[in-house]
C-alpha positions as YAML, in Angstrom:
chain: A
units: angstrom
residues:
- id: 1
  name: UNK
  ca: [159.59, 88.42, 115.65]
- id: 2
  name: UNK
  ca: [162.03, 87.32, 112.97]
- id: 3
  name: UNK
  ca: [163.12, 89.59, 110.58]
- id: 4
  name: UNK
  ca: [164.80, 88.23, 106.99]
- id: 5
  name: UNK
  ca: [167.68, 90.36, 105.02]
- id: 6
  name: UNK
  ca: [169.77, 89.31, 102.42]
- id: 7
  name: UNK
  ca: [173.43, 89.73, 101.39]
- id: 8
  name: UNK
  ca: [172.43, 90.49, 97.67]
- id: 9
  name: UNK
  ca: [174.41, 88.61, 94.35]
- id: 10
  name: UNK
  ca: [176.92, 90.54, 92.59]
- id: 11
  name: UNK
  ca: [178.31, 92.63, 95.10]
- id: 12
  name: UNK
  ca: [180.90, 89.94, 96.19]
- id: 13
  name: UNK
  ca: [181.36, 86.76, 94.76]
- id: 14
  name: UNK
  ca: [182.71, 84.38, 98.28]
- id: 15
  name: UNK
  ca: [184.27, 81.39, 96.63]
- id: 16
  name: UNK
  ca: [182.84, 79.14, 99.38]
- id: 17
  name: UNK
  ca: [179.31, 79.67, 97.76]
- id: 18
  name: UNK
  ca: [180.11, 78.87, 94.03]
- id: 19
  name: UNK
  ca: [178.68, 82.00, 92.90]
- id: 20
  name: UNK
  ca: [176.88, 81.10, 89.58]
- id: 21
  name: UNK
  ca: [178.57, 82.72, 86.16]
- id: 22
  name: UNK
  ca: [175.18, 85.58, 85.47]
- id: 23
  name: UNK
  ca: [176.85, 87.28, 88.05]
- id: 24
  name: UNK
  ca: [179.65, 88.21, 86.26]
- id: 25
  name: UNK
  ca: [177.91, 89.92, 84.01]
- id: 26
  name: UNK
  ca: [175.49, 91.74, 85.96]
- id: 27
  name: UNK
  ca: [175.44, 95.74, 86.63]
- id: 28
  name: UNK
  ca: [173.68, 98.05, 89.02]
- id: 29
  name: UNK
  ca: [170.36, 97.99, 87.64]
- id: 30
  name: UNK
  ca: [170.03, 94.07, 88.22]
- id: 31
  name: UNK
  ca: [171.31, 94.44, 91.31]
- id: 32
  name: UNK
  ca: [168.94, 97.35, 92.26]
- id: 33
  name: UNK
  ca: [165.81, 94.49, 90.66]
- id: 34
  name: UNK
  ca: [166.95, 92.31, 93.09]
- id: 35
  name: UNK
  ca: [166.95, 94.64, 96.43]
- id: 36
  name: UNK
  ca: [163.59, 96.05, 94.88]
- id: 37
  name: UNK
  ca: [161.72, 92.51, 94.62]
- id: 38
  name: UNK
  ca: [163.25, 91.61, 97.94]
- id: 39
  name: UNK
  ca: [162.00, 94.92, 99.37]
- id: 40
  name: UNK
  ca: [158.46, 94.44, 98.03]
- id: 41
  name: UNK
  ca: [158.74, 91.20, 99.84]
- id: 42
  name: UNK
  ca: [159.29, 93.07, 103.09]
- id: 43
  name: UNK
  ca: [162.68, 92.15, 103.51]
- id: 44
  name: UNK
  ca: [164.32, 94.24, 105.86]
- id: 45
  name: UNK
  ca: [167.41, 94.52, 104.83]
- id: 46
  name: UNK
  ca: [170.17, 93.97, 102.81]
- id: 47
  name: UNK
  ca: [174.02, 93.46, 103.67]
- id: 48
  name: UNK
  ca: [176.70, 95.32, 102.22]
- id: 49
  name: UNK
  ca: [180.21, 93.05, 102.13]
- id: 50
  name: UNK
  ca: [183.90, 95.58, 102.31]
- id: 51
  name: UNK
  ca: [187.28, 94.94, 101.61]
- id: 52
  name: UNK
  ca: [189.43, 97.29, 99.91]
- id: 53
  name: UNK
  ca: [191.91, 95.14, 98.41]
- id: 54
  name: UNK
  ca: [192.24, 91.11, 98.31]
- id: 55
  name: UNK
  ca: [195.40, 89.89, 98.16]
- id: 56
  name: UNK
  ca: [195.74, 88.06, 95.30]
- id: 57
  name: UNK
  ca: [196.97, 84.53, 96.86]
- id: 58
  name: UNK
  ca: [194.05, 85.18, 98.93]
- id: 59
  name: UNK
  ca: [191.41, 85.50, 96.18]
- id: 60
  name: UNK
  ca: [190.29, 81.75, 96.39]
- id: 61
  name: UNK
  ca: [189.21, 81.71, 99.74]
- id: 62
  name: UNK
  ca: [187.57, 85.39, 99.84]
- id: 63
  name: UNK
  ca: [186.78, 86.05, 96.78]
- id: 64
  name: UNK
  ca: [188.10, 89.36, 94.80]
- id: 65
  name: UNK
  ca: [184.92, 90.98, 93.76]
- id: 66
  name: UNK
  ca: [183.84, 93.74, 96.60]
- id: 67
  name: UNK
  ca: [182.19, 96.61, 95.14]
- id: 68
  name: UNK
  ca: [182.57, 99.58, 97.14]
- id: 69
  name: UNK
  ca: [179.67, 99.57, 99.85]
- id: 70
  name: UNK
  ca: [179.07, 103.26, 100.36]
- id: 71
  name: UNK
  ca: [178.85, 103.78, 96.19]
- id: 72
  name: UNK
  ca: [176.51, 101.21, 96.02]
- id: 73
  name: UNK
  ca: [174.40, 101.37, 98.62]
- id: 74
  name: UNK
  ca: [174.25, 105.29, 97.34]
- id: 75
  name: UNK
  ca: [172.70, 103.87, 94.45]
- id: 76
  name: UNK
  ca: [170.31, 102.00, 96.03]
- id: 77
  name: UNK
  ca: [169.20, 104.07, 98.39]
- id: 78
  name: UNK
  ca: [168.04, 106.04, 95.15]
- id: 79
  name: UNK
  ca: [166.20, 103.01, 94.10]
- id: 80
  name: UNK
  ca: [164.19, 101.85, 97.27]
- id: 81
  name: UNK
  ca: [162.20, 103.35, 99.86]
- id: 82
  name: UNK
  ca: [161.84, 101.47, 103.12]
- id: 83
  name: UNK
  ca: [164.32, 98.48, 103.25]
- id: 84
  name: UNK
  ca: [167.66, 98.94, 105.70]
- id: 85
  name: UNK
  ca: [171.14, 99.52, 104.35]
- id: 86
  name: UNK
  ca: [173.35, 97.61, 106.03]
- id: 87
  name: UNK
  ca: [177.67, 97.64, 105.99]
- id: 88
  name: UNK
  ca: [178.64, 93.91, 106.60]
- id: 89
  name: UNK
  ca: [181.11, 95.23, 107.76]
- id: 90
  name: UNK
  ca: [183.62, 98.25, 107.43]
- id: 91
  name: UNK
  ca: [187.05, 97.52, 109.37]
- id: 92
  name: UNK
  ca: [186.94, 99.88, 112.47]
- id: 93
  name: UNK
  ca: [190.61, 100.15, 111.58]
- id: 94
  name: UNK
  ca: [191.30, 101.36, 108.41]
- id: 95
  name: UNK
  ca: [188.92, 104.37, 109.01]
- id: 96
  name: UNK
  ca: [189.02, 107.38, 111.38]
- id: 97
  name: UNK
  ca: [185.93, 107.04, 113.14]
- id: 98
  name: UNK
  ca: [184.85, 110.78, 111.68]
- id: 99
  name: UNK
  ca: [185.39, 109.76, 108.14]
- id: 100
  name: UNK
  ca: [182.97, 106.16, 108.78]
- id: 101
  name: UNK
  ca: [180.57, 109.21, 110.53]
- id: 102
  name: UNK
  ca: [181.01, 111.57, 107.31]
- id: 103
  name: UNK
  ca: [180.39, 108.75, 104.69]
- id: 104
  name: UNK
  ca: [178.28, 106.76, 106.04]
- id: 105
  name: UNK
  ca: [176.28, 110.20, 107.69]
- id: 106
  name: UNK
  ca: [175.95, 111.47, 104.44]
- id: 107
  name: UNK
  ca: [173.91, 107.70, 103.51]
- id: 108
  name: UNK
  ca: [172.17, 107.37, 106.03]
- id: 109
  name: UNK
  ca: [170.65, 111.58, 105.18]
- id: 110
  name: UNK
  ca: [170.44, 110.49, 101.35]
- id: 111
  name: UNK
  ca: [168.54, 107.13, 102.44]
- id: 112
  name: UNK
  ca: [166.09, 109.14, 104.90]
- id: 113
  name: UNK
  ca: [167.27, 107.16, 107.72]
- id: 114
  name: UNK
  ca: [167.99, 103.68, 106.66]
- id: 115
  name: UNK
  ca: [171.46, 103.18, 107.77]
- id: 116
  name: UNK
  ca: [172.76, 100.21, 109.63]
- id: 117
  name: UNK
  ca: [176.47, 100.34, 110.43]
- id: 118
  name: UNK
  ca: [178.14, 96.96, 110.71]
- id: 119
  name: UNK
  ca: [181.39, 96.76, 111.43]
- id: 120
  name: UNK
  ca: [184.38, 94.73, 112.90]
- id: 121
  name: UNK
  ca: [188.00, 94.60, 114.21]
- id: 122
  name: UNK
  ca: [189.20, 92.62, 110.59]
- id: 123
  name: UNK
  ca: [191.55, 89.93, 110.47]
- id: 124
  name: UNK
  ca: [193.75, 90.51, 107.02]
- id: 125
  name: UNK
  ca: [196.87, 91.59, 108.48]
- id: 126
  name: UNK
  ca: [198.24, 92.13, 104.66]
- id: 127
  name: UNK
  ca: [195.14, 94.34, 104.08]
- id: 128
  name: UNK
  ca: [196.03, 96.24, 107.25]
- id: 129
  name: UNK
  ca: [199.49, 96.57, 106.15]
- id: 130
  name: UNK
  ca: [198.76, 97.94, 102.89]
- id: 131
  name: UNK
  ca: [196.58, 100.88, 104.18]
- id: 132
  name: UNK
  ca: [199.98, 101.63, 106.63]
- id: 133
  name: UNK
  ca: [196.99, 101.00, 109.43]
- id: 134
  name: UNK
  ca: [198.40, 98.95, 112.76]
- id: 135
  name: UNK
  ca: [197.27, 95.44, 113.32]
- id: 136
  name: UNK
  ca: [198.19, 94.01, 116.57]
- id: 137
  name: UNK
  ca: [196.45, 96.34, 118.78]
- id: 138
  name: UNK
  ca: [192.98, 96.85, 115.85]
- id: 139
  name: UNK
  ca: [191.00, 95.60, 118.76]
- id: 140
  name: UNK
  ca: [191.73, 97.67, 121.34]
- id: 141
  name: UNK
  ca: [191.42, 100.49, 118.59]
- id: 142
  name: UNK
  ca: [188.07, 98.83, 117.00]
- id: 143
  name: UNK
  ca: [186.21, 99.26, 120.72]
- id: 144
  name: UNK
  ca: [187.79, 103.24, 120.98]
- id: 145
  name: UNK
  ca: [186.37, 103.59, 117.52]
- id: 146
  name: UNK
  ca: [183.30, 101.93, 118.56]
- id: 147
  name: UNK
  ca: [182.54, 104.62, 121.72]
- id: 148
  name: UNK
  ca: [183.98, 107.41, 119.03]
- id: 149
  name: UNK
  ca: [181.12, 106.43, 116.67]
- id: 150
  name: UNK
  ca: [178.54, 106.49, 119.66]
- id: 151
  name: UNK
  ca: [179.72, 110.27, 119.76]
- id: 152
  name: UNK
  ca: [179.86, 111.24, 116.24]
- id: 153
  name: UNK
  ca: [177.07, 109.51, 114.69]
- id: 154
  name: UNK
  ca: [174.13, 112.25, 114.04]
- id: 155
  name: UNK
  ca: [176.04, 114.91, 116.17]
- id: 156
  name: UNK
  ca: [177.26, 118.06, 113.73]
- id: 157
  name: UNK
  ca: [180.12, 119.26, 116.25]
- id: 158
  name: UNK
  ca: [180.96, 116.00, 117.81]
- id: 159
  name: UNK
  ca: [183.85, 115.62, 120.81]
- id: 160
  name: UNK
  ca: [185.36, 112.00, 122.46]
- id: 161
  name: UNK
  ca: [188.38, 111.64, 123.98]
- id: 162
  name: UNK
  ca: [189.81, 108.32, 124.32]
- id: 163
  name: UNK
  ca: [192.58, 106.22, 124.07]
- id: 164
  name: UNK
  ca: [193.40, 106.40, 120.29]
- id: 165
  name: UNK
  ca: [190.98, 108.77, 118.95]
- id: 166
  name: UNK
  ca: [190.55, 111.95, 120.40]
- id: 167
  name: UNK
  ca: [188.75, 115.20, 118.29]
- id: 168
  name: UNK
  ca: [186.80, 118.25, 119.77]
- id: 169
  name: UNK
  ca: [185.65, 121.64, 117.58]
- id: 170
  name: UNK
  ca: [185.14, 119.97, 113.93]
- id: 171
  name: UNK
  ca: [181.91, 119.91, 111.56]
- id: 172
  name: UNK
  ca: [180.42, 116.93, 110.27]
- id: 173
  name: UNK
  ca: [178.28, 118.13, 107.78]
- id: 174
  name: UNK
  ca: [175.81, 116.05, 106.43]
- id: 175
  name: UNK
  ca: [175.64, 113.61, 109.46]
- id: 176
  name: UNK
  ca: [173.46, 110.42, 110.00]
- id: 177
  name: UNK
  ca: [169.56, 111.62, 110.91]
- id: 178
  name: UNK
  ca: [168.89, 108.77, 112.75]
- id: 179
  name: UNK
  ca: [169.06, 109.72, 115.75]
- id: 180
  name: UNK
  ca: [170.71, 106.60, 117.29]
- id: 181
  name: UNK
  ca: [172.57, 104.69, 114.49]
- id: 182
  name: UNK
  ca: [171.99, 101.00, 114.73]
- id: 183
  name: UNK
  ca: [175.64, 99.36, 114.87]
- id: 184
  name: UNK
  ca: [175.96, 95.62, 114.36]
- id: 185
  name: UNK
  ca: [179.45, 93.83, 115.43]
- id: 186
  name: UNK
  ca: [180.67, 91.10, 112.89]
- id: 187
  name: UNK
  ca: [183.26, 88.30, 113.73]
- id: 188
  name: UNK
  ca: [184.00, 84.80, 114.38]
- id: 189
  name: UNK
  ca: [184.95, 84.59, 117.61]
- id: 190
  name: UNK
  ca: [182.96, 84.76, 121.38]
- id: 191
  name: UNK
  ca: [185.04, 88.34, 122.30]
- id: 192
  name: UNK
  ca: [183.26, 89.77, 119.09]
- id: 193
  name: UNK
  ca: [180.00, 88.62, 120.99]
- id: 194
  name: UNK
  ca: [181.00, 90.68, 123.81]
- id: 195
  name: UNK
  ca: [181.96, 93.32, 121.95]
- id: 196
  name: UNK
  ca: [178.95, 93.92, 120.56]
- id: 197
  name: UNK
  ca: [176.88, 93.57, 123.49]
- id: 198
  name: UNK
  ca: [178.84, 95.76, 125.43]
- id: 199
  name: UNK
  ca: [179.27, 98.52, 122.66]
- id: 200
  name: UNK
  ca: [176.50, 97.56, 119.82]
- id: 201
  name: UNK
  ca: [173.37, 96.67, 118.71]
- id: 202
  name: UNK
  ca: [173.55, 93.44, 117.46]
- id: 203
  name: UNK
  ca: [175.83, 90.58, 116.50]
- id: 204
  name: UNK
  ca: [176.23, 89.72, 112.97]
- id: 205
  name: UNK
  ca: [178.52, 86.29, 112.87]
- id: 206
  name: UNK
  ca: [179.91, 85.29, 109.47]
- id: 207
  name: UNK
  ca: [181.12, 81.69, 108.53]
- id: 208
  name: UNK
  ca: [180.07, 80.06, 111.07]
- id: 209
  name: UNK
  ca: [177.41, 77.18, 110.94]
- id: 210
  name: UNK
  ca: [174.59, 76.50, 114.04]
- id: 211
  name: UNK
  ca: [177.13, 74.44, 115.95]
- id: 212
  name: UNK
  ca: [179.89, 76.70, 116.39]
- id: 213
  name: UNK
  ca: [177.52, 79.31, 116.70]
- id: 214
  name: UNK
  ca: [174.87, 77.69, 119.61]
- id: 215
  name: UNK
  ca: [177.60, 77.30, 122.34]
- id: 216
  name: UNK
  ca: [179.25, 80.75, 121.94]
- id: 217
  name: UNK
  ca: [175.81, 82.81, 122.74]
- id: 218
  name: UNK
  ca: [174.90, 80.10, 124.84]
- id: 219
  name: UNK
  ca: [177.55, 81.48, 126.89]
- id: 220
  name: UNK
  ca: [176.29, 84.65, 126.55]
- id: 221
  name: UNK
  ca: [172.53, 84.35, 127.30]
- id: 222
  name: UNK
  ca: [172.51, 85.76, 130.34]
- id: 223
  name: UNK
  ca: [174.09, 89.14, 128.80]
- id: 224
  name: UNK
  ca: [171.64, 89.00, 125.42]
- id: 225
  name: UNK
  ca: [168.46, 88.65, 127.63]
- id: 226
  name: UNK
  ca: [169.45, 91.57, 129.92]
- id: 227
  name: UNK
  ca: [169.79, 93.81, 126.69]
- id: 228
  name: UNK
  ca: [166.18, 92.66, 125.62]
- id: 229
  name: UNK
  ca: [164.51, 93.84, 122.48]
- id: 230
  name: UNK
  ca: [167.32, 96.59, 121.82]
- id: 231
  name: UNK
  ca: [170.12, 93.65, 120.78]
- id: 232
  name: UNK
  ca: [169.75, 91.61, 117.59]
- id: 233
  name: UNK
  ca: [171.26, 88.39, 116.85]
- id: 234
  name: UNK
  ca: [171.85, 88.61, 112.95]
- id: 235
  name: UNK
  ca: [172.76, 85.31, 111.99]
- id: 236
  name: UNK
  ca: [173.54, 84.42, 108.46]
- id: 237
  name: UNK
  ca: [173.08, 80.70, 107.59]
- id: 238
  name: UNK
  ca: [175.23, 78.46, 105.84]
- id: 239
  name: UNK
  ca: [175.55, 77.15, 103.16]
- id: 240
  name: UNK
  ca: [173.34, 79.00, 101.10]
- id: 241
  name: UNK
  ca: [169.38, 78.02, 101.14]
- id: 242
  name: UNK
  ca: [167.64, 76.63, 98.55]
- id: 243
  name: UNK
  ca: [163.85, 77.44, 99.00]
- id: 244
  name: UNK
  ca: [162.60, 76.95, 96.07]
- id: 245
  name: UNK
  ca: [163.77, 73.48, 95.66]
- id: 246
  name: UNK
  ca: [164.07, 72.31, 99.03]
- id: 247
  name: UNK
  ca: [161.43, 74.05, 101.03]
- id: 248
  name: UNK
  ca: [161.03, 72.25, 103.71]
- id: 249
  name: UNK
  ca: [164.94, 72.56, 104.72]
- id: 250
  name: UNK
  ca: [164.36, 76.04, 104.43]
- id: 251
  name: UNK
  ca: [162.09, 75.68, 106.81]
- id: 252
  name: UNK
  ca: [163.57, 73.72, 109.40]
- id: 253
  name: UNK
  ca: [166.24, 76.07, 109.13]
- id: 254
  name: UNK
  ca: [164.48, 79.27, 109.94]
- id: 255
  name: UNK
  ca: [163.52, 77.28, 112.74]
- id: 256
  name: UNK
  ca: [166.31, 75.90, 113.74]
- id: 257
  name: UNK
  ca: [167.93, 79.41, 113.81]
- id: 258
  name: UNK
  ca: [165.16, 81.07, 115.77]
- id: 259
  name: UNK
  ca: [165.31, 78.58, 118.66]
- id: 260
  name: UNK
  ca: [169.15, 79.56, 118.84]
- id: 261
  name: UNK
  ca: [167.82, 83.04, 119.81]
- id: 262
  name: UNK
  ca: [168.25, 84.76, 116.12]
- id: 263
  name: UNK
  ca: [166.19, 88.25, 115.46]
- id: 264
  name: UNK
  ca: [167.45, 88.47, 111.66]
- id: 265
  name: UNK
  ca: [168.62, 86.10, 109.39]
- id: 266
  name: UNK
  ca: [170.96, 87.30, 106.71]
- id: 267
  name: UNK
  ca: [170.56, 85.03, 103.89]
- id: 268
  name: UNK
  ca: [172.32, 83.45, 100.79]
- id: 269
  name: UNK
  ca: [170.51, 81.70, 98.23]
- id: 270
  name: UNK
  ca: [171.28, 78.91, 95.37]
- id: 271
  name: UNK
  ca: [170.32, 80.68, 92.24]
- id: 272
  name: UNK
  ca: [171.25, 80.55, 88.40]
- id: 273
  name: UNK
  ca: [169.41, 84.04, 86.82]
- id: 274
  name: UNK
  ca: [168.21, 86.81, 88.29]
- id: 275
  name: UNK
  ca: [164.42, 85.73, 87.87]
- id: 276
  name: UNK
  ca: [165.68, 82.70, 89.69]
- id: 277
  name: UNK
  ca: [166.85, 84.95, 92.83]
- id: 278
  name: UNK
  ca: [163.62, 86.28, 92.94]
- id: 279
  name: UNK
  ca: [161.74, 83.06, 93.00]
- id: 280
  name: UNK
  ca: [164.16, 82.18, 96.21]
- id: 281
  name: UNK
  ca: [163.02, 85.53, 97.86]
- id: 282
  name: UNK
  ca: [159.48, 84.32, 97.29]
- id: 283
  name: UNK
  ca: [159.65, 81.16, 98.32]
- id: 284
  name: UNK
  ca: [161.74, 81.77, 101.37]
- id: 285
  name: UNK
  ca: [159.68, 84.62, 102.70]
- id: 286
  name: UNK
  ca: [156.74, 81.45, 102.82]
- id: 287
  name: UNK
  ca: [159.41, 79.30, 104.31]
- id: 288
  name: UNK
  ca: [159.67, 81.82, 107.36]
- id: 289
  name: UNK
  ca: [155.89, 81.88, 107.80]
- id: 290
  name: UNK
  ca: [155.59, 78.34, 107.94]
- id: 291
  name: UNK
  ca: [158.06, 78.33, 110.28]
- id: 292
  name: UNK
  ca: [156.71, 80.53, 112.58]
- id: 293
  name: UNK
  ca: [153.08, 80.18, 112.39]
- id: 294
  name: UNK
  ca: [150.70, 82.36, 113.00]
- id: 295
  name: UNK
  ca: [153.61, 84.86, 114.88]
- id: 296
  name: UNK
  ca: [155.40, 84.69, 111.75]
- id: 297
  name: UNK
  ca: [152.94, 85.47, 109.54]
- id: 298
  name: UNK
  ca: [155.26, 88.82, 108.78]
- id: 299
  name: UNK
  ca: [157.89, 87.41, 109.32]
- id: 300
  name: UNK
  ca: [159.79, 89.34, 106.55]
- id: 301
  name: UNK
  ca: [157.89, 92.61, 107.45]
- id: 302
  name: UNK
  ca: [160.05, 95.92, 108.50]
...
C-alpha cells in the first residue's frame, strides 16, 4: 500500500522549487505545526535534507539553507508521537560509521524508535574537500560504511572489520532501539539502485522526474521483486504538487508513481503560508485515496 511523507518547508530552501518568502521567517515551532498536522494526517514520514556547508558559487543551484538534521529532528521527535524521522541523506563519507550510529542511536532512543537512516555516497567534491574527507574512492567507502552500520546500529559493543573501517571493544551508549534500523540509499544514478538493494532498505532518488526514473528500476525489477515487501521505492516527485489547486494532477500523479512500483512518495508542495501547507497536506492525502481506491483508502496511514 502507498505510504505519503513529506520533505517539510524551512529546513532547506532548493532553489529549483522557488521556495516562497514565509519561509524565511519561520522557526521551529512552525515547523514542528507543520510535521504535527501532517502527522495527524497519517503521514508517515518526514525527510530530513544534510549538507554541512554549500559552497557559495554553488548556493543557486542547492540552495544554502540546511538546518542541521539530527538538532532538528531532536526537536521534533519531542513534538510528535508516531510519524518516522527520516535523514535524506547523511554523506556515508564525512562520518565514521560509529559517530552516524552514536547520533543518530541516540534519536532514534529519544524518538522511541522512529528512526529512518537515509544516506548516500555525495557528490560535492568541494564539500568533501573541506571536511579533509577523500572523494574518489567515497563509494567504495559509502558500501564499507554501509555493512559497518548493519553492525553498529542497536548493538552496544559493536565489531566489523572491513576494508576501510575496522573497530572491535568500544561502547556505543545510547544506541538505536530499533532493532533493525531501516536504511534508505539516495542518488541519481542506477549503481545507487543497486546499492541499496544489495545493502539497504529502500531507494530514495532525488531530482529525477518519472522518465529518468521508470527505465533505471525497470532494469532492476527483477532484483526489487525478489526483495518483496522488505524494499521500498521512496520516490519524491517533481516539481512540487499542487493539490489544492490542481487536484486532479495530483492525482494522476500518485498514480502514475505507483504503477512505476513506488511504496512512499516523498512530497513537495506549492504553498504561500503555513495554513496554506496544511491545506496541501489535506488535500493531497484525498488525492492518494482517489487514486487508489478502495486499497488506498489509508493510503497516508503508518
Amino acid at each position: 500500500m502507498l505510504r505519503l511523507g513529506i520533505i517539510p518547508p524551512i529546513v532547506n530552501r532548493n532553489p529549483r522549487f522557488s521556495p516562497p518568502e514565509w519561509e524565511l521567517d519561520a522557526e521551529i515551532d512552525d515547523l514542528a505545526s507543520v510535521i504535527q498536522a501532517a502527522e495527524g494526517l497519517g503521514y508517515e514520514f518526514c525527510c530530513f535534507p544534510n549538507h554541512v556547508a554549500i559552497p557559495a558559487e554553488g548556493e543557486d543551484r542547492r540552495g544554502a539553507i540546511y538546518w542541521d538534521p539530527a538538532a532538528t529532528m531532536g526537536y521534533i521527535a519531542a513534538r510528535t508521537n508516531s510519524i518516522r524521522l527520516a535523514t535524506y541523506c547523511i554523506v556515508l563519507g564525512y562520518y565514521h560509521p560509529l559517530q552516524i550510529a552514536k547520533t543518530y542511536g541516540t534519536l532514534d532512543r529519544i524518538s522511541a524508535g522512529r528512526l529512518i537512516l537515509g544516506v548516500g555516497v555525495g557528490s560535492l567534491e568541494p564539500e568533501f574537500r573541506l571536511l579533509g574527507r577523500p572523494f574518489d574512492d567515497r563509494g567504495a567507502r559509502g558500501d564499507d560504511a554501509l555493512r559497518a552500520l548493519h553492525a553498529a546500529l542497536g548493538t552496544r559493543v559493536p565489531s566489523y572489520h572491513g576494508e576501510f573501517y575496522d573497530f572491535d571493544g568500544f561502547v556505543i551508549d545510547p544506541h538505536a532501539v530499533q532493532k533493525h534500523v531501516p536504511i534508505w540509499v539516495g542518488g541519481r544514478t542506477a549503481r545507487s539502485l543497486r546499492r541499496a538493494l544489495e545493502l539497504g532498505d529502500g531507494w530514495a532518488p532525488f531530482g529525477l522526474t518519472l522518465d529518468k526514473l521508470t527505465p533505471i528500476i525497470d532494469a532492476q525489477r527483477e532484483g526489487i521483486g525478489a526483495r518483496g515487501a522488505g524494499f521500498d521505492l521512496v520516490l519524491a516527485p517533481e516539481p512540487p504538487l499542487d493539490p489544492v489547486g490542481r487536484p486532479e494532477e495530483a492525482t494522476e500523479v500518485a498514480m502514475n508513481y505507483t504503477a512505476a512500483g513506488a511504496t512512499k512518495l516523498n512530497l513537495r508542495f506549492h504553498h504561500n503560508s503555513l495554513n496554506h501547507y496544511v491545506e496541501q497536506l489535506e488535500a493531497m492525502a484525498s488525492c492518494a485515496t482517489e487514486a487508489l481506491g478502495s486499497e488506498g483508502s489509508n493510503a497516508g496511514r503508518g
